[in-house]
DOFI-678452 format. One line per field, with one value per atom (N, C-alpha, C, O): atom name; y, x, z. Coordinates in steps of 0.001 Angstrom, whole numbers. Each point is the difference from the previous one (the first is absolute). Last residue first. Layout:
# DOFI-678452
name = (CA; ...)
c2 = (Y; ...)
c1 = (X; ...)
c3 = (Z; ...)
***
This chain:
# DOFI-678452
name = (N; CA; C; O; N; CA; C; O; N; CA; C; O; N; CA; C; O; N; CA; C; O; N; CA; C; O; N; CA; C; O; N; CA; C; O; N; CA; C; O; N; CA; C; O; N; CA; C; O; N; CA; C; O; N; CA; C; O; N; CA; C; O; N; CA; C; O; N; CA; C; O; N; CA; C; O; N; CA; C; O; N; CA; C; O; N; CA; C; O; N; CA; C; O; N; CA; C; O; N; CA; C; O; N; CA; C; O; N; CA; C; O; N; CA; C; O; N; CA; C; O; N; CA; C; O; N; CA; C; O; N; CA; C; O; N; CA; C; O; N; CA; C; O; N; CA; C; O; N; CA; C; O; N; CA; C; O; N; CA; C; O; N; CA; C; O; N; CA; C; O; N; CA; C; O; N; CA; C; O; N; CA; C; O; N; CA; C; O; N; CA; C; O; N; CA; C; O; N; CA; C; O; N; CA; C; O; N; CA; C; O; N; CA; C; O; N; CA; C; O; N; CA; C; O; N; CA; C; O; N; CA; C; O; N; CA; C; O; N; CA; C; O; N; CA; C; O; N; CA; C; O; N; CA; C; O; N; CA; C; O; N; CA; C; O; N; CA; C; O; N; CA; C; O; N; CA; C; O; N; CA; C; O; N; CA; C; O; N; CA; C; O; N; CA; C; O; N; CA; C; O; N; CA; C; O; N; CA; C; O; N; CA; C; O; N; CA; C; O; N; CA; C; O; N; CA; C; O; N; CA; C; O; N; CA; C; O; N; CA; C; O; N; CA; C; O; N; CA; C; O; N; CA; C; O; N; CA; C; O; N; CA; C; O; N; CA; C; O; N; CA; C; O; N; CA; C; O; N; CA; C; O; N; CA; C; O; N; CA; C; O; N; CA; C; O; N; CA; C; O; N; CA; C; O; N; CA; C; O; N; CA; C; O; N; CA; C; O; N; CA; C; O; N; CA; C; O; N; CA; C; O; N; CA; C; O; N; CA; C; O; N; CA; C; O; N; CA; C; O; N; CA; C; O; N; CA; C; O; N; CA; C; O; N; CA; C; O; N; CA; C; O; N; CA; C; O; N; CA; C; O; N; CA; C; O; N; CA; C; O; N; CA; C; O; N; CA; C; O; N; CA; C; O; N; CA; C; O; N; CA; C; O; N; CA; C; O; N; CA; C; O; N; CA; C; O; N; CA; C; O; N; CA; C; O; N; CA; C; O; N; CA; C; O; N; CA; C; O; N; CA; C; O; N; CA; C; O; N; CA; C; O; N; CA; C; O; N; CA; C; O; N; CA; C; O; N; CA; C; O; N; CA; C; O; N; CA; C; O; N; CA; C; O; N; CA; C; O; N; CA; C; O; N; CA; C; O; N; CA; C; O; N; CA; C; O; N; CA; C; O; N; CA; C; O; N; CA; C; O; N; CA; C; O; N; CA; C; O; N; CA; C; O; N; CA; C; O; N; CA; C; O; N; CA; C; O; N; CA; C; O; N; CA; C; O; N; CA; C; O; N; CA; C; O; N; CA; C; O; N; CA; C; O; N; CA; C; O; N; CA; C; O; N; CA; C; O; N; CA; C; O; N; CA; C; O; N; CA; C; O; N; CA; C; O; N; CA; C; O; N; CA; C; O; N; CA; C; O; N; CA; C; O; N; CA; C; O; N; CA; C; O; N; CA; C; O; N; CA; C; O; N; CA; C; O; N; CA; C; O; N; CA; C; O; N; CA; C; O; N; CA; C; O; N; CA; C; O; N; CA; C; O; N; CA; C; O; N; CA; C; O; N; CA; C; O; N; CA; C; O; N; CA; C; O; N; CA; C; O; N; CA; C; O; N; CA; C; O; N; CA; C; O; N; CA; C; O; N; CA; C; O; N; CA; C; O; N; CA; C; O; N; CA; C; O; N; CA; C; O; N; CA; C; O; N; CA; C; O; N; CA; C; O; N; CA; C; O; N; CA; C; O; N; CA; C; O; N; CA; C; O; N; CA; C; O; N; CA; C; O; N; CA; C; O; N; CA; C; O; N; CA; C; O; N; CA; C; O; N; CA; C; O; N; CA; C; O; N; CA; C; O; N; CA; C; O; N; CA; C; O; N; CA; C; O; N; CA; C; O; N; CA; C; O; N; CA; C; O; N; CA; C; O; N; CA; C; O; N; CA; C; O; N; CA; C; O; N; CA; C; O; N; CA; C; O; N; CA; C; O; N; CA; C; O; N; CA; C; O; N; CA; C; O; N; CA; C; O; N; CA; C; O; N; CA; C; O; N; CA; C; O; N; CA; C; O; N; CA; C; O; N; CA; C; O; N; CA; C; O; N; CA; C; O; N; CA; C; O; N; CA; C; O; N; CA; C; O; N; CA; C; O; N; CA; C; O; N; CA; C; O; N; CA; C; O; N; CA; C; O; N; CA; C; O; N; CA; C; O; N; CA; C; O; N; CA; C; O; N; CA; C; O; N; CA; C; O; N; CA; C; O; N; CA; C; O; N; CA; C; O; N; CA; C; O; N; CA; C; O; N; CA; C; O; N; CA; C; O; N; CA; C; O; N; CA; C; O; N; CA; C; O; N; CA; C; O; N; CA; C; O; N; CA; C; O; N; CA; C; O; N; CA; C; O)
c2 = (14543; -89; 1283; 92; -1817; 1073; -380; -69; -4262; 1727; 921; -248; -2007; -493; 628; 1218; -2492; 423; -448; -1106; 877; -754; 1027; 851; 1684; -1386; -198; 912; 1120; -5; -609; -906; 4076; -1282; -156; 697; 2570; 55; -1520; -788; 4089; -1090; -51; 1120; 2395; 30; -1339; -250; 4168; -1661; -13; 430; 3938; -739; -1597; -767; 5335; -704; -1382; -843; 5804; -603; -878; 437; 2902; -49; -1199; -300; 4670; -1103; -130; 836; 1778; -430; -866; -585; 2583; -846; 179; 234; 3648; -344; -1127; 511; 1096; 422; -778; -1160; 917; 225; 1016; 1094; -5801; 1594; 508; -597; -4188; 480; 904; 223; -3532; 943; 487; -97; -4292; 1075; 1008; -445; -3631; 848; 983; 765; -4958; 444; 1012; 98; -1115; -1260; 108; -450; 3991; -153; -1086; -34; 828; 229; -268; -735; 338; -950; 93; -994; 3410; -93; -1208; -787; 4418; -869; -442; 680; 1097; -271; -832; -903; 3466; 470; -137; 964; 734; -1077; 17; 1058; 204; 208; -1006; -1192; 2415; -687; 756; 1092; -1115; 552; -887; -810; 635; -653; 1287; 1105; -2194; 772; -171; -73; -3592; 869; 919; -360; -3679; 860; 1474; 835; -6177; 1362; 817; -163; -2375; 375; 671; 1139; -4443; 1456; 665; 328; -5532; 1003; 1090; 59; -4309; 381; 1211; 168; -3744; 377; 542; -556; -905; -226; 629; 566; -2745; 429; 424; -522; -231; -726; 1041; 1106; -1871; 763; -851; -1117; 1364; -655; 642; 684; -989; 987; -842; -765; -1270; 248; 788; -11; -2134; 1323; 501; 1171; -4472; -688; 1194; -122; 1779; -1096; -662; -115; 4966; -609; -1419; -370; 4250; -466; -461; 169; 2744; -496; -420; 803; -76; -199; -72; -669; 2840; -1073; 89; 1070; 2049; -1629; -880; -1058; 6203; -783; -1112; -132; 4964; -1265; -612; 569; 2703; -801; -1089; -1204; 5095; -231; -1785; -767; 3947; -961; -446; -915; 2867; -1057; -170; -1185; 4226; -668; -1550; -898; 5026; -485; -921; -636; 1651; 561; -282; -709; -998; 1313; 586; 870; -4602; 240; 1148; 703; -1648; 279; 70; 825; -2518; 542; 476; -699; 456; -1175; 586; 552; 2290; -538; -964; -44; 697; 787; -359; -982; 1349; -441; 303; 851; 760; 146; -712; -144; -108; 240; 96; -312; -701; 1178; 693; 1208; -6217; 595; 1555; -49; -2403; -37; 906; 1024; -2420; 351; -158; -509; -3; 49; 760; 1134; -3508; 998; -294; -1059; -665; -90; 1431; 1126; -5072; 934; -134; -993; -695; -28; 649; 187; -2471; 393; 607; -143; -2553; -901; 1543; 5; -2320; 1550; -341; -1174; -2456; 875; 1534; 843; -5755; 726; 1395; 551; -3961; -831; 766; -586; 3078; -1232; -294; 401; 4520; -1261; -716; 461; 3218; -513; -1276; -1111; 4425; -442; -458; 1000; 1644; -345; -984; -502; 3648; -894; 311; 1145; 289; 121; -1293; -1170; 4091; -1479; 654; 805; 1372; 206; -1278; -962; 2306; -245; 344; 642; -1676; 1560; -105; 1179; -4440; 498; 1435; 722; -6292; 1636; 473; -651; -2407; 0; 1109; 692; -4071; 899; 60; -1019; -716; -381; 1635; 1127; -5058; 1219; -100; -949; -1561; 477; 1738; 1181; -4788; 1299; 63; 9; -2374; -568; 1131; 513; 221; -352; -133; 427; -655; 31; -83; -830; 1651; 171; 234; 1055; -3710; 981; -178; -912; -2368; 312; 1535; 544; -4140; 1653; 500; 826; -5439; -10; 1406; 58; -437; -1190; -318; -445; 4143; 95; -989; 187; -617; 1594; -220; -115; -2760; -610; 1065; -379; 954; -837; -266; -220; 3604; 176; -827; 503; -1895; 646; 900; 389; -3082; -1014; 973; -310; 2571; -1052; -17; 666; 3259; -1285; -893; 2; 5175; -1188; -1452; -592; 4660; -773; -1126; -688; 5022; -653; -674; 690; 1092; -231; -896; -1007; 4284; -634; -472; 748; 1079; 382; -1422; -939; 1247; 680; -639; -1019; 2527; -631; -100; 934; -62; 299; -536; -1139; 2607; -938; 183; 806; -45; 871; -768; -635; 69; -332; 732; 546; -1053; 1209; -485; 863; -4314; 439; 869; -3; -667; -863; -37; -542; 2692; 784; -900; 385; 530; -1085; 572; 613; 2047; -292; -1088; -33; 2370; -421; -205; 274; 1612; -493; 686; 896; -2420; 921; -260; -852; -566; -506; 1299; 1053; -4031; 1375; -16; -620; -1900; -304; 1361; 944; -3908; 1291; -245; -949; -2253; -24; 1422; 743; -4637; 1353; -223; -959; -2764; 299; 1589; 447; -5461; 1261; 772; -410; -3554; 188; 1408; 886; -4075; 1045; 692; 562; -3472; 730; 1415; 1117; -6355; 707; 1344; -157; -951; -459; 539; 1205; -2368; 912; -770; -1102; 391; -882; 1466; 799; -2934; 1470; -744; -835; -1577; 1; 1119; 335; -446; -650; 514; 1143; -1116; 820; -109; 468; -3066; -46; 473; -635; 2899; -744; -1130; -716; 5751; -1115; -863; 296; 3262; -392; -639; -214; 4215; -1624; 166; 1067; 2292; -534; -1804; -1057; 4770; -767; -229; 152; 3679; -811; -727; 445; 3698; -585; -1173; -192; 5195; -1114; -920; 355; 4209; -321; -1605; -345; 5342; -880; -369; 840; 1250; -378; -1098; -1211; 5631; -1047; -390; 847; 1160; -101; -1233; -1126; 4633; -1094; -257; 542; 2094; -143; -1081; -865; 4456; -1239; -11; 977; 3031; -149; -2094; -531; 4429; -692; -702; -153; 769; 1159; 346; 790; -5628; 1170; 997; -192; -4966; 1358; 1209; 132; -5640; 452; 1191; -189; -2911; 916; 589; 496; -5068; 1373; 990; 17; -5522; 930; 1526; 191; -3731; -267; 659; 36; -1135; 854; -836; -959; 2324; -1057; 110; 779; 2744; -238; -1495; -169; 3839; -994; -986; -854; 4488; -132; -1346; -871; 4148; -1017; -462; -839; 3380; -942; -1073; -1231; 5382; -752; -1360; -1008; 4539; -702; -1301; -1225; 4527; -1186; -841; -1139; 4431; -114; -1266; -973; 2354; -386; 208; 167; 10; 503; -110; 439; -2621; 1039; -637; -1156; -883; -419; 1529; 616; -4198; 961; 206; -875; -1899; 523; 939; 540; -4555; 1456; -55; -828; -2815; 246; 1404; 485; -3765; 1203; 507; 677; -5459; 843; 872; -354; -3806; 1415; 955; 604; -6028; 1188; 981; -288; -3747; 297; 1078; 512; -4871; 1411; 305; -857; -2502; 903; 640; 544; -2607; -676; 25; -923; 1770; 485; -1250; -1016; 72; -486; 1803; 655; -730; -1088; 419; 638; 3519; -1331; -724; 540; 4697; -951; -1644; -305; 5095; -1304; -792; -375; 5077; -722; -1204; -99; 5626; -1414; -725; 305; 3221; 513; -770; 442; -43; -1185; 616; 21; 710; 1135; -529; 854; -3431; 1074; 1138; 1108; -5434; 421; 1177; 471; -3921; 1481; 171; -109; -4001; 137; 1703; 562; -2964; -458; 293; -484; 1747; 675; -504; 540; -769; -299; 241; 59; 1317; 683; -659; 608; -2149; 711; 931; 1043; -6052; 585; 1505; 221; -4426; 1377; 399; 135; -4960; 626; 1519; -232; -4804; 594; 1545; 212; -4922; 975; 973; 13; -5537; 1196; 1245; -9)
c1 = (6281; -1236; 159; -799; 4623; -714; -1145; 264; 1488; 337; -554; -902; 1863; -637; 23; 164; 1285; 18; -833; -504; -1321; 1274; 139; -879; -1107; -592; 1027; 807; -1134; 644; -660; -668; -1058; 202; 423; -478; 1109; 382; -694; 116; -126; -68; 115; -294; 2292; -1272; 392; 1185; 261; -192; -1030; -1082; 3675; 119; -9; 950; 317; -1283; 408; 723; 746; 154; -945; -1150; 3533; -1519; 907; 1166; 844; -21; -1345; -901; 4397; -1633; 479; 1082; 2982; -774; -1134; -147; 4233; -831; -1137; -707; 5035; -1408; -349; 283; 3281; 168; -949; 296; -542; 10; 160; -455; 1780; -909; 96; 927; 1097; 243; -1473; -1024; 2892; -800; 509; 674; 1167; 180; -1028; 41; 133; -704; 398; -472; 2052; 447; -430; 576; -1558; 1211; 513; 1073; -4848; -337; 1182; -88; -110; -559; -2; 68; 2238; 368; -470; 780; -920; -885; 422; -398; 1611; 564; -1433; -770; -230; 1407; 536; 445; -5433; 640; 1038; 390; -4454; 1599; 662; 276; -5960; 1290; 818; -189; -5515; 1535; 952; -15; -5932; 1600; 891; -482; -5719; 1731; 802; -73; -3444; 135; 1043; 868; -4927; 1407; 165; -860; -1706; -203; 1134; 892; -2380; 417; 341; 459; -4418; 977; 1211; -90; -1091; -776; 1016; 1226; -297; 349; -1380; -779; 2558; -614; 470; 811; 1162; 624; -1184; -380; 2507; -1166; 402; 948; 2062; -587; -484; 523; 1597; -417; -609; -452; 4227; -816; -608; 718; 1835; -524; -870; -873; 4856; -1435; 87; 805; 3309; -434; -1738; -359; 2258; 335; -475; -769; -798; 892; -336; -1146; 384; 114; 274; 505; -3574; 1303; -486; -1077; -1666; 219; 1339; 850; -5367; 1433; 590; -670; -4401; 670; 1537; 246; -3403; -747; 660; -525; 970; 703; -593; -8; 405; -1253; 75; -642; 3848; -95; -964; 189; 1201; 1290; 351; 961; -5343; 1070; 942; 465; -3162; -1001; 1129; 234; 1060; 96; 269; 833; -1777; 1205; 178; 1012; -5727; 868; 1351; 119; -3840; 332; 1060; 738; -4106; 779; 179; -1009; 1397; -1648; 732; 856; 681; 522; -946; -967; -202; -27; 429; -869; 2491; -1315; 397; 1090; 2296; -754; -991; -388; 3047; -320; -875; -890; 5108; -1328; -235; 797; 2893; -1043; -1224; -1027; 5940; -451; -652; 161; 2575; -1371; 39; 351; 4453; -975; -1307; 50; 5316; -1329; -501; 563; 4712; -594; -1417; 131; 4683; -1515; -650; 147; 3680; -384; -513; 488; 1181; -982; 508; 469; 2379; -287; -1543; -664; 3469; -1543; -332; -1152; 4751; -577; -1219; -807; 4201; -904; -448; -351; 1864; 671; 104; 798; -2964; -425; 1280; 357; -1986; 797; -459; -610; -2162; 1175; 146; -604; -1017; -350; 1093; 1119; -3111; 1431; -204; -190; -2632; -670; 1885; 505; -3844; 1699; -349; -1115; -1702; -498; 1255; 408; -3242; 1416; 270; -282; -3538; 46; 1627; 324; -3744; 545; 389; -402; -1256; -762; 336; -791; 4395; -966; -999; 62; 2091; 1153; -1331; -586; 1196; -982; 815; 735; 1096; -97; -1298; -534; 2896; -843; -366; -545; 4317; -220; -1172; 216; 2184; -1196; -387; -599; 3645; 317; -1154; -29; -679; 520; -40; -1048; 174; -79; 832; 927; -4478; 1378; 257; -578; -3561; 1054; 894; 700; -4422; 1732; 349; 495; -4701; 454; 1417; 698; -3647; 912; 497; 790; -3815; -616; 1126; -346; 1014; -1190; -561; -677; 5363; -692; -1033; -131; 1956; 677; -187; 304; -2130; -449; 541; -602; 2722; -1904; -438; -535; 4989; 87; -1450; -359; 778; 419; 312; 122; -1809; -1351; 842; -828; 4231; -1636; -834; -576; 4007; 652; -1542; -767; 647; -84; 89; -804; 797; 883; -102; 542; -1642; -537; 1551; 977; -2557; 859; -332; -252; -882; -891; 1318; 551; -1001; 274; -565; -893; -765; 1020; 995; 536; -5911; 1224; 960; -133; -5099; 1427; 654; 669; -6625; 1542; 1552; 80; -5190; 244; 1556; 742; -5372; 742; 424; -831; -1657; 178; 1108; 937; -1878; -342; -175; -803; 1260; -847; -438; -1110; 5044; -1005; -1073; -824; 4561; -84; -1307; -663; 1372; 281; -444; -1042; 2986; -1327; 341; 1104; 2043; -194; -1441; -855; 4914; -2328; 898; 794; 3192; -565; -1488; -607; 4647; -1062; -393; 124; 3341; 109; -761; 391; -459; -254; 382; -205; 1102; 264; -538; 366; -1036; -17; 262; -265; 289; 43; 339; 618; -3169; 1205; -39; -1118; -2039; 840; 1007; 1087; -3100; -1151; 500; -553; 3414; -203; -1478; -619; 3785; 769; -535; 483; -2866; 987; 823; 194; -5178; 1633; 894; 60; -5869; 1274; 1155; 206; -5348; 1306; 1051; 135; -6152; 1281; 868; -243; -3159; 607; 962; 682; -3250; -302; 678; -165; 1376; -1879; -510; -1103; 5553; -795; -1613; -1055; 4249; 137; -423; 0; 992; -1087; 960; 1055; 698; 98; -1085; -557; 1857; -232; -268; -356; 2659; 168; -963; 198; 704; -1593; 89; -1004; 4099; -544; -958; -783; 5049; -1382; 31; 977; 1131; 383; -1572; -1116; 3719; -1331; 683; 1159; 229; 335; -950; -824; 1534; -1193; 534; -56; 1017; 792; -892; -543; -929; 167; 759; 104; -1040; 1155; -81; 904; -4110; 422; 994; 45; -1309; 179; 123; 506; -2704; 1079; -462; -1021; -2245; 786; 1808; 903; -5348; 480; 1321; 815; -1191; -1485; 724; 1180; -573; 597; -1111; -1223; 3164; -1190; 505; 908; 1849; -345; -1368; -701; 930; 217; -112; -858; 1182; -485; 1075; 1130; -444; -1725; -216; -1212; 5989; -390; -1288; 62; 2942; 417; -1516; -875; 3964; -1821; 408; 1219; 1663; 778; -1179; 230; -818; 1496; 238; 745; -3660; -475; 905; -586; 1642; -648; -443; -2; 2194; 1244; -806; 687; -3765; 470; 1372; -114; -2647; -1017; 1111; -176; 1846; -190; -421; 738; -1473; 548; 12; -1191; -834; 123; 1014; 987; -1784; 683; -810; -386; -657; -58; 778; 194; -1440; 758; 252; 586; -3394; -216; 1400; 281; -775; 45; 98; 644; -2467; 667; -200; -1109; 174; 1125; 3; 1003; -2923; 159; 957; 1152; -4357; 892; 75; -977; -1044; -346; 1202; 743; -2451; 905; -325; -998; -432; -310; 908; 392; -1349; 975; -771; -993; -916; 1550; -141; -337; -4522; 1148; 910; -241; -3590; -28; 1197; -26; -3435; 714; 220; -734; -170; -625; 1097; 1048; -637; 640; -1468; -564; -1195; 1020; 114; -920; -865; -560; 988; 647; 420; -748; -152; 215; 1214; -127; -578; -526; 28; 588; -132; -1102; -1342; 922; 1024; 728; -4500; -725; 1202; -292; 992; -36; -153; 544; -70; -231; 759; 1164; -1557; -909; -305; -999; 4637; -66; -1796; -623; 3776; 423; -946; 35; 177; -460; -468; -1088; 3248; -274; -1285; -1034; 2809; -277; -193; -617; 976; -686; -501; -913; 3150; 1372; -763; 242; -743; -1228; 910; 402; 1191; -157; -1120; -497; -257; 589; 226; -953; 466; -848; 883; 1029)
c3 = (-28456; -1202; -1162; -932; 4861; -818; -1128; -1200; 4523; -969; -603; -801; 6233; -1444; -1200; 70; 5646; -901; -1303; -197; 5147; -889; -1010; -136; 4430; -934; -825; -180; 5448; -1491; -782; 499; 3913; -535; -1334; -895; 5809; -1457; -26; 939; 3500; -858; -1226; -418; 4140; -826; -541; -222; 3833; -603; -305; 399; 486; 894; -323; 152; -2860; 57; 815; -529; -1868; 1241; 121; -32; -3270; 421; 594; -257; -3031; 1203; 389; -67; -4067; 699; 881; -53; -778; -391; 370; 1199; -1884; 1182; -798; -868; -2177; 1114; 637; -297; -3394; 884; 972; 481; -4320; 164; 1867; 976; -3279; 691; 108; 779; -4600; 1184; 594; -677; -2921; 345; 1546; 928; -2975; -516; 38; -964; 2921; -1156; -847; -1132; 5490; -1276; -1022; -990; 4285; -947; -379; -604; 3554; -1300; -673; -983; 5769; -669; -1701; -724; 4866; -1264; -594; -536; 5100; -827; -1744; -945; 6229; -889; -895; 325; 3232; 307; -1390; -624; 2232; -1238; 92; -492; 3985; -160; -1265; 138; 936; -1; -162; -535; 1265; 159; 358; 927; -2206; 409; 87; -250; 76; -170; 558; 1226; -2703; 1218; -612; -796; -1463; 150; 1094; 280; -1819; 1158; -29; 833; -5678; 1189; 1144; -91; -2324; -30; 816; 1183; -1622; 435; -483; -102; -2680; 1642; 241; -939; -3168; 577; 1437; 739; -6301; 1705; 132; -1025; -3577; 561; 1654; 588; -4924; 1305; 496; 135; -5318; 775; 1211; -249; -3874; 716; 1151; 729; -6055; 1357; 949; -410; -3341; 577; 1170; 931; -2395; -840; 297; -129; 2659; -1526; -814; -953; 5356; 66; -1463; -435; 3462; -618; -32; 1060; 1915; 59; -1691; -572; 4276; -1508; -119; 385; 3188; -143; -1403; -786; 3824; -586; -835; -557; 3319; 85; -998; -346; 2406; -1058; 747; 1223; 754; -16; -1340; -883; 2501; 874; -529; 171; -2253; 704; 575; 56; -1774; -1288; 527; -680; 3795; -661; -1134; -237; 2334; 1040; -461; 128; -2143; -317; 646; -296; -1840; 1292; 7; -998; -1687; -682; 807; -462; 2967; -1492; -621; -55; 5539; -965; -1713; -322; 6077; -1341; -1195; 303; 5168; -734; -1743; -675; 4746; -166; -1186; -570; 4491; -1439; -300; 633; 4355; -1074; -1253; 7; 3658; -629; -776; -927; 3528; 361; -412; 602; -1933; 448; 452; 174; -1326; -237; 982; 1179; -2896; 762; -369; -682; -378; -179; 810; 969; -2973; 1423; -277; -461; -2899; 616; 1269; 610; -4532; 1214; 467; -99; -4484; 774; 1441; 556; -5133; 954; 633; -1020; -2869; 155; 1385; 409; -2613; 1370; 202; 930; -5124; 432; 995; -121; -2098; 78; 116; -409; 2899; -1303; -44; 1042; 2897; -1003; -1548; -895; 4951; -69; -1680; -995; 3287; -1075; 417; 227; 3290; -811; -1082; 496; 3435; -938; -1010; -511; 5201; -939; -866; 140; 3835; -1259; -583; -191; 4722; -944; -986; 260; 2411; -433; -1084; -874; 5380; -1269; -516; 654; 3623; -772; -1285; -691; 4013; 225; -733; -348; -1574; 870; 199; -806; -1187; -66; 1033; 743; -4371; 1022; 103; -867; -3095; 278; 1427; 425; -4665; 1476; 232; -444; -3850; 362; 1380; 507; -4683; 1416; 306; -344; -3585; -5; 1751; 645; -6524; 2076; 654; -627; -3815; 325; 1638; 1000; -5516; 1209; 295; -580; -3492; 355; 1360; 396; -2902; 449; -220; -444; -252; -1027; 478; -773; 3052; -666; -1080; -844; 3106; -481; -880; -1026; 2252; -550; -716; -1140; 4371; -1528; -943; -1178; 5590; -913; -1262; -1068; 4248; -219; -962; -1042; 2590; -998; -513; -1157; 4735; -1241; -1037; -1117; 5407; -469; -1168; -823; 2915; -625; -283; -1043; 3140; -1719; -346; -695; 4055; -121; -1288; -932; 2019; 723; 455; 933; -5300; 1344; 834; -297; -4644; 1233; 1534; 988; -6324; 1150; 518; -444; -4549; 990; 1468; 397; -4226; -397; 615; -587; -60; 766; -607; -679; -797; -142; 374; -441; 1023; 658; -869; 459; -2503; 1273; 400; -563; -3095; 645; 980; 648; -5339; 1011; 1162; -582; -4357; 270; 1597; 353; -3722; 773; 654; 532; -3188; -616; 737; -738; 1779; -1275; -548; -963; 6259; -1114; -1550; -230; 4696; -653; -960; -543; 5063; -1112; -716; 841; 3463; -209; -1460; -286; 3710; -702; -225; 650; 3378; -1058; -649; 624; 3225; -968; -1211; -989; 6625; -1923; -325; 762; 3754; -262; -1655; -693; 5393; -986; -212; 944; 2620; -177; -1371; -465; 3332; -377; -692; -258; 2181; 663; -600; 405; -1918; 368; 320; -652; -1005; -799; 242; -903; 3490; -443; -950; -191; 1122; 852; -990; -1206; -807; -340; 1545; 244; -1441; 602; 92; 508; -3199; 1321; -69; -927; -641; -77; 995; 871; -4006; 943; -332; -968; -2608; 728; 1621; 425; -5358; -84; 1650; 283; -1256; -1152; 312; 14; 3095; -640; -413; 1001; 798; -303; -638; -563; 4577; -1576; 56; 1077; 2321; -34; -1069; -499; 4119; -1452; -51; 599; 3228; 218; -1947; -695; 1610; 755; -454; -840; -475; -246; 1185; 722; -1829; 786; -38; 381; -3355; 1255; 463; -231; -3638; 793; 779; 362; -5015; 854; 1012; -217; -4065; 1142; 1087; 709; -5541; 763; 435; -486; -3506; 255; 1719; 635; -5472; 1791; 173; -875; -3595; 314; 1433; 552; -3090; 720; 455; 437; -2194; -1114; 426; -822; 3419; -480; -448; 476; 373; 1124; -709; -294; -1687; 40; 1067; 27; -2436; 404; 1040; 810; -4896; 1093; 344; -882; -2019; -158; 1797; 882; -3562; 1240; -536; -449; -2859; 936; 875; 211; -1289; -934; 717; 770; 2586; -583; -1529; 378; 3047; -283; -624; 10; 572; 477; 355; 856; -3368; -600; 855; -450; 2335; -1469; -353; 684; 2426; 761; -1048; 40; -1771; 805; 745; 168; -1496; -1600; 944; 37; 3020; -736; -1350; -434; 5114; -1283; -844; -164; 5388; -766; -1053; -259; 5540; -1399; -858; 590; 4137; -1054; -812; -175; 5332; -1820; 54; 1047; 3081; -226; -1466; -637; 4409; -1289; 13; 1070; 2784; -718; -1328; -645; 5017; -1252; -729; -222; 3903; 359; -1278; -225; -694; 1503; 18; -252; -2949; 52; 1195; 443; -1846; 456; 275; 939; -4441; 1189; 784; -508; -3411; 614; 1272; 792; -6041; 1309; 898; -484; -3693; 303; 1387; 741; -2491; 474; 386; 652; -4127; 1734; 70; -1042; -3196; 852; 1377; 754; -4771; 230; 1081; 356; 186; -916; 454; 1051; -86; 1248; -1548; -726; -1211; 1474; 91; -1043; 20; -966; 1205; 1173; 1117; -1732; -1134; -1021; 6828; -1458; -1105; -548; 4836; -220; -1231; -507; 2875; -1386; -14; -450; 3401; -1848; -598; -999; 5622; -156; -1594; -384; 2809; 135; -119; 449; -127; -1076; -171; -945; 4772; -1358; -1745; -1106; 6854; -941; -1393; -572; 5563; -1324; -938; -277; 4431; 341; -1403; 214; -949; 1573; -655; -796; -113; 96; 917; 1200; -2133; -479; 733; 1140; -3337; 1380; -702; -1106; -1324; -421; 1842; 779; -1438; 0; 0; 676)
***
């Protein structure tokens, strides 16, 4: 029997869905903790350039976004065949950092997340990703403390020749926001229902569900942040949007391709 989360119940709130719940079962679901928004503005052509061909930059007042999204996940359980959920030692618990842009499918006009990169400290939940989702993980010495109601957050890529570093210190600011509303920057920053990766030259897209999200205002200290420069991209020199969002559930669905 499926455990039951409870206090959200994510799968029972829709009418905020841009389209409606991918057909079948959900892969995945995990739940997301501590986790900061931190995005720039950017130049749209240098982001295309590194687009894989089918997805096109997706743009707020005509400026590309490049967010850094550090959090620490929990309560990881898989399906398996449609069926029984099981938890992997090692990969139920673990910190995670992504460097992501918003994209549209040139074939569905669809709107959803790309990252760049995603750094976790755990092999198995980066060999399992890079397997099943074809993502780009990487295994990565990642230590997160709270200090004074703040959260210090380091971040070093293993066994790679750029180790990518991050280290920052955040925290929520108090106030919370109201529920994001489309057209808002909030609402493009944040409320993405689904993933776009590649594999054998195919676009592939995965579905994901969660509640809107409860977003809070943040403030951070960015000491070192050099996620972007494997890419060859840079991060303009201003002050990041920030938002703050305590926990929130996510459910995955398998990959599949672009119709």
């Amino acid at each position: 029997m499926e455990s039951d989360w409870g206090w959200q119940r994510p799968l029972e709130h829709l009418t905020h869905r841009p389209y409606p719940l991918p057909a079948g079962k959900w892969r995945m679901r995990q739940r997301w903790n501590d986790l900061l928004f931190a995005h720039w503005p950017v130049a749209a052509a240098p982001v295309q350039a590194l687009l894989p061909p089918g997805l096109e930059i997706d743009t707020f007042q005509g400026s590309a976004w490049l967010g850094v999204v550090p959090f620490w996940m929990d309560g990881v359980e898989n399906r398996v065949a449609g069926q029984q959920l099981f938890g992997v030692p090692t990969t139920r618990v673990f910190s995670e950092l992504n460097l992501r842009t918003y994209v549209r499918s040139r074939t569905t006009g669809k709107a959803g997340v790309y990252f760049f990169s995603l750094d976790a400290n755990s092999a198995l939940a980066v060999i399992g990703a890079r397997l099943l989702f074809h993502l780009p993980y990487y295994s990565a010495a990642i230590s997160r403390e709270e200090d004074a109601g703040a959260i210090v957050y380091r971040s070093r890529r293993l066994l790679t020749r750029d180790p990518a570093p991050l280290e920052m210190r955040y925290q929520r600011s108090g106030e919370k926001l109201p529920i994001s509303q489309p057209g808002s920057l909030a609402y493009f920053l944040t409320e993405r229902y689904c993933l776009f990766t590649t594999f054998a030259g195919r676009v592939l897209v995965g579905e994901i569900h969660h509640i809107p999200w409860p977003l809070e205002a943040a403030k951070a200290e960015i000491r070192v942040n050099e996620l972007a420069r494997p890419h060859g991209l840079s991060l303009p020199d201003c002050a990041p949007v920030l938002y703050f969002a305590k926990r929130l559930e996510v459910y995955i669905w398998g990959l599949r391709a672009e119709q």
